[in-house]
C-alpha positions in Angstrom: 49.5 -26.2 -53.9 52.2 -23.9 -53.2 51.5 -21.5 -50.2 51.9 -18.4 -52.4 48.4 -19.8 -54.5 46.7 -20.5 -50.7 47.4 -16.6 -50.0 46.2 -15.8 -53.1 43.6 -17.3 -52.9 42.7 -16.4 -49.2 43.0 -12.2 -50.8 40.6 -12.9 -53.7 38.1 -14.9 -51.4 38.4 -11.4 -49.0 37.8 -9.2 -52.2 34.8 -11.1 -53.0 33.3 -10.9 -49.9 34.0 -7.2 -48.9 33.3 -6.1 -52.5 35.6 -3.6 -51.9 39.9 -3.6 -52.7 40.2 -1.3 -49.9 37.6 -3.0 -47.4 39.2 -6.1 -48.3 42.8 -4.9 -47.9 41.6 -3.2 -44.4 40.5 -6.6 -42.9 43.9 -8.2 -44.3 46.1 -6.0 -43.1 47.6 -5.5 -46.6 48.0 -2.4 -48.7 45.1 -2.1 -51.7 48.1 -2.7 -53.9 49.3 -5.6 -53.1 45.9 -7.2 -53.4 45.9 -5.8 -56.9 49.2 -7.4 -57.6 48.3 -10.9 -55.9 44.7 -10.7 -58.4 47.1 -10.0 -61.4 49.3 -12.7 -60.8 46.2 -14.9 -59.7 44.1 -14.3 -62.6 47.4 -14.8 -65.2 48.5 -17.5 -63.7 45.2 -19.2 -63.9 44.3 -17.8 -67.2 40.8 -17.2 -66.3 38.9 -13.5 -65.0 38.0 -13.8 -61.4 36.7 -10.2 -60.7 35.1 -8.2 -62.5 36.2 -4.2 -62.0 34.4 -1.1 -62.8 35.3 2.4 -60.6 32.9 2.2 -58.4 32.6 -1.8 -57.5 33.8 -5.0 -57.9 32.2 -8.0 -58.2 33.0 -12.1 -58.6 32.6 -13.0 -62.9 30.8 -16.1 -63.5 34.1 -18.4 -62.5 35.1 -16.2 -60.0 31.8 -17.3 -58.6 32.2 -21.0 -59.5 35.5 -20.9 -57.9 34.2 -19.2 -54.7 31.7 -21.4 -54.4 34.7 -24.5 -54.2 36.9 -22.9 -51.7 34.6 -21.7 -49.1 33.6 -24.9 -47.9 37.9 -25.5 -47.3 38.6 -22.3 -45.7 35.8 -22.7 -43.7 37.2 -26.1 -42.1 40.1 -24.6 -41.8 38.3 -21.5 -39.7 36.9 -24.4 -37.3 40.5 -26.2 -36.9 41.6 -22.9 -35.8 38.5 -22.3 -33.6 39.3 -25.3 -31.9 42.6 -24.6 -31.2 41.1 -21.6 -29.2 39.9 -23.7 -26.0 43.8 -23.9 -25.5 43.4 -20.3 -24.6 42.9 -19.2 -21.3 40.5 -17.0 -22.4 38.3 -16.7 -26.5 40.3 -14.4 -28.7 39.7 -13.6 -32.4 37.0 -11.2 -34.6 33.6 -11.6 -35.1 31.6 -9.8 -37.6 27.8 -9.3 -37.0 25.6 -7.6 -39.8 22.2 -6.3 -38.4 20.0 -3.0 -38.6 19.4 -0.3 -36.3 16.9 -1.4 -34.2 19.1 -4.4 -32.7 22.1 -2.2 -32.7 20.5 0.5 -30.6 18.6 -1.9 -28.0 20.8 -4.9 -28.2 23.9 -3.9 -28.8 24.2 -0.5 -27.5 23.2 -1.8 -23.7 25.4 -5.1 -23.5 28.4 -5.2 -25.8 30.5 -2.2 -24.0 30.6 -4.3 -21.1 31.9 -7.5 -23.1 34.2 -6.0 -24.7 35.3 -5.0 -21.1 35.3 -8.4 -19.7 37.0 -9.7 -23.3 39.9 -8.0 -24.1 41.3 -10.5 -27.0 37.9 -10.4 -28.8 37.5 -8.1 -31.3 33.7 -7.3 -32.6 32.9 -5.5 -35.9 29.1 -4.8 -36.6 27.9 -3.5 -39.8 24.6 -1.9 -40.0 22.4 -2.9 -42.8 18.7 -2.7 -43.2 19.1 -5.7 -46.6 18.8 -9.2 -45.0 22.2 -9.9 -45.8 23.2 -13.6 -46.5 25.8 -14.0 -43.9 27.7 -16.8 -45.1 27.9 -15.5 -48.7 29.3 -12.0 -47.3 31.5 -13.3 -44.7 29.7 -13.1 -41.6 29.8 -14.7 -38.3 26.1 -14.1 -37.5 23.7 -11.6 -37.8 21.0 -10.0 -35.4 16.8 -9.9 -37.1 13.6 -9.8 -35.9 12.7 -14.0 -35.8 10.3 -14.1 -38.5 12.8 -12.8 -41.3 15.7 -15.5 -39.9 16.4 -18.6 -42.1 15.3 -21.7 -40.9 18.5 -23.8 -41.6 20.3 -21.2 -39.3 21.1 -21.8 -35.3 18.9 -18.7 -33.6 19.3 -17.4 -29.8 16.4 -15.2 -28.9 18.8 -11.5 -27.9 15.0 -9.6 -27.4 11.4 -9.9 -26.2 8.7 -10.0 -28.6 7.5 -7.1 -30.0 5.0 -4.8 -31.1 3.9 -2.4 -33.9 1.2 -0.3 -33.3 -0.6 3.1 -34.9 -0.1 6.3 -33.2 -0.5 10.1 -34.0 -0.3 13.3 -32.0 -4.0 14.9 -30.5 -3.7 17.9 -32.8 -3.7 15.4 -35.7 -6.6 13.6 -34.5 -8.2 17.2 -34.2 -8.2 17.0 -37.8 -8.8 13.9 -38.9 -11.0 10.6 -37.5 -9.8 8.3 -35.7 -9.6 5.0 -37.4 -11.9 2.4 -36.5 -10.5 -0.4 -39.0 -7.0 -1.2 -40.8 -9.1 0.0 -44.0 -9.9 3.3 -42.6 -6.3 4.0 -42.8 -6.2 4.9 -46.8 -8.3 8.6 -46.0 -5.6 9.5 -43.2 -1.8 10.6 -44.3 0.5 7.7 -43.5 4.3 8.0 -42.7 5.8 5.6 -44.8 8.9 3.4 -43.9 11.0 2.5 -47.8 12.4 -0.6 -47.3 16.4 -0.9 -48.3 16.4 -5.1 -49.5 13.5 -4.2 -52.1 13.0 -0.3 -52.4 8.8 -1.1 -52.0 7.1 0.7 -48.8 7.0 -1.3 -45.7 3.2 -2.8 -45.6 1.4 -1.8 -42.1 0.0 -5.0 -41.0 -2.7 -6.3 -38.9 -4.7 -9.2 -37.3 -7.7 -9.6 -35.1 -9.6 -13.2 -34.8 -7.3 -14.5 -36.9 -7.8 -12.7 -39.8 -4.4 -11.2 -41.4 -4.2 -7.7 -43.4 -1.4 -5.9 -44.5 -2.0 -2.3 -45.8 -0.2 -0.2 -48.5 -0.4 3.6 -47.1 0.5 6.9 -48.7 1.5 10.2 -47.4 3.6 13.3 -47.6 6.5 12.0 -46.0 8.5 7.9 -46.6 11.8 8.0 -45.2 14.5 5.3 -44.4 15.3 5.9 -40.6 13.2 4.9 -38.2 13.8 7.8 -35.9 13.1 10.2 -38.6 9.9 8.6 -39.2 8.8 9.0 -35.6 9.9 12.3 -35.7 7.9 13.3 -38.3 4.7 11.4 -36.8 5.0 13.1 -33.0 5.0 16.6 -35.3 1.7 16.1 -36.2 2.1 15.3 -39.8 0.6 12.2 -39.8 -0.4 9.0 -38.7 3.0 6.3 -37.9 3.1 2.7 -37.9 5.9 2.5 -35.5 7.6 0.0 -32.4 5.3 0.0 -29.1 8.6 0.3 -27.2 9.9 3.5 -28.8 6.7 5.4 -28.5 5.9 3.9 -24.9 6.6 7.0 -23.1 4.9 9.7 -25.4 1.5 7.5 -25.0 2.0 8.0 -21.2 2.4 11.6 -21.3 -0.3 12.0 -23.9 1.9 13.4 -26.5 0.7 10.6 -28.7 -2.5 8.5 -28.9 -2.7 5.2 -30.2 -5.7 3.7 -31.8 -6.5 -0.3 -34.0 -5.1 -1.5 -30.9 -6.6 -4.9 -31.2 -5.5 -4.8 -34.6 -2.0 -5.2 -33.5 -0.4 -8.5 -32.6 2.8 -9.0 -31.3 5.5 -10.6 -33.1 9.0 -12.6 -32.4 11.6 -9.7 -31.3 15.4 -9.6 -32.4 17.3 -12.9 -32.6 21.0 -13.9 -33.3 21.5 -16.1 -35.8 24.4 -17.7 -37.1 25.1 -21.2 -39.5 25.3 -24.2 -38.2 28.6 -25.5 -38.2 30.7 -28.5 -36.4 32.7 -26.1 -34.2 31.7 -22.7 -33.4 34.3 -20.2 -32.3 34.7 -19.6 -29.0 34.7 -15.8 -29.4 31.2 -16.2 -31.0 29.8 -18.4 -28.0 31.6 -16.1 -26.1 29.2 -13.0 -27.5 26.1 -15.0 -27.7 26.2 -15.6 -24.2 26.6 -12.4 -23.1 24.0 -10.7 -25.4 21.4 -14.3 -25.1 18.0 -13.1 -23.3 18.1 -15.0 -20.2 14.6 -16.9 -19.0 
């Protein structure tokens, strides 16, 4: 193979993953138009259509996929060879690209990687907010950051947060006007803030357990937003009842600006996790970030 088909290859592997000419282009450090011309000359020379282009995305065709799906295994040996050249270093250097959702980003991420990045000059981190669960491998990332009970179980997983809680909660002048619930079933006479879920576009389901018996519950309301904040925000105005993280309503149940209620209904679950693939040689800029952002005992 000559090394002009290996770069070619290397920019239509990037355009695959980032969906995007420009994205792609971005994280090459090439202009959008050579990455065009490298596809043209890729494409004719192997007389086959490897991406399929409409104005507003592009996407791998059937062989682009087929072909994808043979060189990812090589250029991901050769990402390890290179990894492992990095203990050479004095100190880990390199990007790592972490996909997660707001939730990590605001209590993981937001308290303990300005201080890394301190302490590691050479490393560079890009995070990518996204409520989907993203397959990381398939889109090119290094790892990602979930609660534990949505993490694959053929990935490596370092608990980043303590378990958690989701519990009911209004305002007293909404509980002026309406009972409180007494069971998970009460909940379809009271107006629920809904939560629309990004992967599927279906409602989150508010779910329960006591004695070992499991319910999940499909609410309506006046209000189903996207953002978590917004949710709450709507909830501690009174408009209705939220399903929402103990730790983000802690303080307005001290001060009695919210009331919680199905308390025993409410279990805890497994908190926020990284998780990346299990591979021969992780980087060292990787093991470099998982121990800085690792719960410790």
């Amino acid at each position: 193979m000559e090394r002009g088909e290996l770069n070619d290859l290397l920019v239509f592997a990037a355009i695959a993953r980032e969906r995007s000419f420009t994205r792609a282009a971005a994280s090459l450090g090439m202009s959008p138009s050579a990455l065009s011309h490298a596809m043209r000359g890729l494409e004719a020379k192997l007389g086959v259509r490897l991406l399929a282009r409409t104005t507003r995305s592009v996407s791998p065709t059937q062989a682009g996929d087929r072909l994808l799906q043979s060189i990812r295994p090589a250029f991901a040996s050769i990402e390890d060879g290179l990894a492992a050249l990095a203990e050479w270093r004095d100190s880990p250097s390199g990007t790592v690209r972490i996909t997660t959702f707001s939730y990590p980003a605001k209590t993981v991420l937001l308290t303990k990687l300005p201080a890394f990045l301190l302490a590691h000059p050479d490393i560079q981190v890009e995070v990518n907010i996204d409520d989907r669960l993203t397959d990381i491998v398939a889109e090119g990332f290094d790892a990602g950051i979930r609660f534990g009970d949505t993490v694959a179980k053929d990935m490596i997983a370092v608990r980043v947060g303590p378990d958690l809680r989701t519990i009911v909660v209004a305002t007293p002048s909404y509980f002026e006007r309406h009972a409180k619930p007494e069971t998970p079933a009460d909940l379809q006479a009271h107006n629920c803030i809904g939560y629309r879920l990004a992967s599927s576009g279906g409602l989150l389901p508010w779910e329960f357990e006591r004695d070992g018996r499991e319910i999940k519950v499909r609410t309506s309301g006046s209000f189903v937003g996207n953002d978590g904040d917004l949710a709450a925000a709507a909830v501690r105005s009174g408009a209705g009842l939220g399903y929402l993280l103990e730790d983000d309503v802690a303080e307005d149940i001290a001060s009695g600006r919210l009331i919680q209620v199905l308390d025993e209904w409410c279990p805890q679950f497994q908190g926020c996790y990284l998780y990346h693939p299990s591979r021969r040689q992780t980087p060292p800029a990787l093991l470099a970030l998982i121990g800085a952002l690792k719960m410790k005992s």
